[in-house]
N, C-alpha and C positions, 0 to 999 in steps of 0.2 A: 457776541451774545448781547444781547438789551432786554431789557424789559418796557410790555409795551401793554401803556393802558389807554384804555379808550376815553379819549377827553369828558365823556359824559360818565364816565367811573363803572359804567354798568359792567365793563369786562377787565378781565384783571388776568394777564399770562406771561410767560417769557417766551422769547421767541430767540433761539438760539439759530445761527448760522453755522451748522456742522450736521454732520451724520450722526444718527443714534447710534455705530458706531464708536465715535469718539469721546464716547460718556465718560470715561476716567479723566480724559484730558480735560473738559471740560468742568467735570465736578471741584477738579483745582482753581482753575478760572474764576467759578462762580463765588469761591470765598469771598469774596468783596461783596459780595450783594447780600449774600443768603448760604442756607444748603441745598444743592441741586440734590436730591434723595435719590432718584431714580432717573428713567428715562421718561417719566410721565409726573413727576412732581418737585418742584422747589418751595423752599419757606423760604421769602423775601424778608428781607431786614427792615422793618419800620420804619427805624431811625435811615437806613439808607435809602431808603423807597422818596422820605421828606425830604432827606439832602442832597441828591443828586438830581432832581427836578427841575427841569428848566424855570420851574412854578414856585422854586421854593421858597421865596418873600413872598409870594402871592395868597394876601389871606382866603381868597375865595379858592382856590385849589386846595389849600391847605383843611379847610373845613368839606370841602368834597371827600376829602380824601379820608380824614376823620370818618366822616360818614358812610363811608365804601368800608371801612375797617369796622366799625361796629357793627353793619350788615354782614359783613363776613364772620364775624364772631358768634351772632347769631344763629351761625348757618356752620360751626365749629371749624370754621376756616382759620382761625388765628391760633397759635401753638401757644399754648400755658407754661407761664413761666417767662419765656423770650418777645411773645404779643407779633411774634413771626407770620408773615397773611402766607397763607395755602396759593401758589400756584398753578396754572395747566403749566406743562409746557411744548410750547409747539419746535418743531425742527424742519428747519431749512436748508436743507445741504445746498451748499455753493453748486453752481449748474456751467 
């Protein structure tokens, strides 16, 4: 599982390598990140979204991403309370 955002911030998803399927097993997995809810949504961890970045001393990612967050809150993407951003997520089964 990764999460994969689009360098220009505009799309924000997880893209998990498994079958929908393997939601329970995967739901454990995703603790590190976030809560995977469903087979069609996770809340990604802020704080883990900034520290696991290849970007994350990078101030200009840093402030994208900022800004990708306040757009989403805008747009009731971010969970109250935790500041959690709404994801799609997509599924890949191994082939």
């Amino acid at each position: 599982m990764f999460v994969h955002i689009d360098r220009s911030l505009k799309r924000f998803s997880v893209k998990i390598d498994a079958s929908r399927d393997d939601l329970n097993r995967v739901q454990d997995a995703a603790r590190v990140a976030g809560e995977l809810v469903d087979a069609d949504t996770m809340w990604v961890s802020q704080a883990w979204l900034r520290g696991v970045s290849n970007y994350a001393d990078d101030a200009i990612w840093q402030d994208g991403v900022s800004a990708m967050i306040e757009f989403a809150r805008e747009h009731g993407w971010v969970r109250d309370g935790s500041d959690d951003i709404r994801a799609h997520v997509v599924w890949a089964p191994p082939t």
